[in-house]
LUMTOR-257495 format. One record per residue (C-alpha): x, y, z; residue in one letter; residue number from 0. Coordinates in Angstrom, 1 decimal. Example, Ala and Ser with C-alpha at 12.3 -4.5 7.8 and 13.67 -1.06 7.14 Angstrom:
2
REC     east    north       up   code   pos
REC     12.3     -4.5      7.8      a     0
REC     13.7     -1.1      7.1      s     1
end
This chain:
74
REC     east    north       up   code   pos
REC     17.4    -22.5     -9.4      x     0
REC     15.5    -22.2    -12.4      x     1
REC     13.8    -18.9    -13.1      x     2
REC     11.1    -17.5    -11.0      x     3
REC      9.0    -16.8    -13.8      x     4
REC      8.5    -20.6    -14.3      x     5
REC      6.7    -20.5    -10.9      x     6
REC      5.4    -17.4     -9.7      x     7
REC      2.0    -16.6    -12.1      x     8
REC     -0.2    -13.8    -12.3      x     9
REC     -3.7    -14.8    -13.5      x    10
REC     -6.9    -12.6    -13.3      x    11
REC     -9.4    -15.2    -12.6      x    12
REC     -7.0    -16.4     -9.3      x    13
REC     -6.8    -14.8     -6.0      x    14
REC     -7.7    -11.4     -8.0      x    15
REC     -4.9    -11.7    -10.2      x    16
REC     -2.0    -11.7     -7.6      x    17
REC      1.0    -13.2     -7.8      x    18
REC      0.5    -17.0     -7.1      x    19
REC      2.7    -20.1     -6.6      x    20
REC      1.7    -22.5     -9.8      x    21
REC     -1.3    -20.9    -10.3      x    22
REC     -2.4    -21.9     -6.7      x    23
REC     -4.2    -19.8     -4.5      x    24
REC     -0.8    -19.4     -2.5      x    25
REC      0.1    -15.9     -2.9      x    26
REC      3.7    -14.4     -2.9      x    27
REC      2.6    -12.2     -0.1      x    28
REC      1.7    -15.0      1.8      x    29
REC      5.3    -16.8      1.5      x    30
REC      6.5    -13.5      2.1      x    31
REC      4.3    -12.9      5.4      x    32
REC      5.4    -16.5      6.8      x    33
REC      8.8    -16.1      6.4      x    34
REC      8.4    -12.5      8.1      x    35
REC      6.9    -14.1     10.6      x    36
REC     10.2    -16.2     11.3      x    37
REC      8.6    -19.5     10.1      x    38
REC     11.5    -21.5      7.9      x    39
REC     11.3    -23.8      5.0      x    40
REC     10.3    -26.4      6.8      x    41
REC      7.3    -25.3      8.3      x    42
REC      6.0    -23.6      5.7      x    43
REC      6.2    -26.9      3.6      x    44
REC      4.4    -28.8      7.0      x    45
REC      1.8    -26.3      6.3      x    46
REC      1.7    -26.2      2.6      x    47
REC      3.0    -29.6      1.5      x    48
REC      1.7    -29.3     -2.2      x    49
REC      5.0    -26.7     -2.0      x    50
REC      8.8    -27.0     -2.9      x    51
REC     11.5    -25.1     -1.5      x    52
REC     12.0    -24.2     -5.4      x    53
REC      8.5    -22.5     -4.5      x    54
REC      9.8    -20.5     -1.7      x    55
REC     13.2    -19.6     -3.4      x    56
REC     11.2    -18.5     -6.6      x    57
REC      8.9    -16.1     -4.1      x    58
REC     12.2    -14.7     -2.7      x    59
REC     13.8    -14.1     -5.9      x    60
REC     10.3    -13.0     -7.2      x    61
REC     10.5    -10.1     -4.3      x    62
REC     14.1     -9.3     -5.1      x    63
REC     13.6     -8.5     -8.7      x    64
REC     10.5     -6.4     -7.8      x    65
REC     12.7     -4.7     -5.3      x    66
REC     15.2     -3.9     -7.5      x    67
REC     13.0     -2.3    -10.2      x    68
REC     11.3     -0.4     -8.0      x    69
REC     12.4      3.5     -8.4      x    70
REC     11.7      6.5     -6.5      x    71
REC     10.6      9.7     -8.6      x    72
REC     11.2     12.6     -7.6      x    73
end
């Protein structure tokens, strides 16, 4: 799969500058909630056709490496 950053953008002037899908008003978080919410690929795309499942991998991976660099200080 080609990089996240290819796909997930952060721009000030959409959805208050949270992370989007393409620049689309499609936030990560809301990927992230539907999924949460046990919908699949499948219906998230019924929903959202202008998405890929590159989209949704690129969300996922976009979590992970957030995840990962998040550190706790003590």
């Amino acid at each position: 799969m080609a990089e996240y950053q290819s796909i997930i953008t952060i721009n000030p002037q959409i959805h208050s500058g949270k992370p989007t899908i393409r620049g689309m008003r499609i936030s990560v978080y809301d990927i992230l909630d539907m999924l949460a919410n046990k919908m699949n690929f499948a219906e998230i795309i019924e929903d959202f056709p202008e998405l890929t499942e590159e989209d949704i991998l690129a969300v996922l991976s976009y979590a992970a490496d957030k995840e990962h660099k998040v550190s706790i200080c003590a």
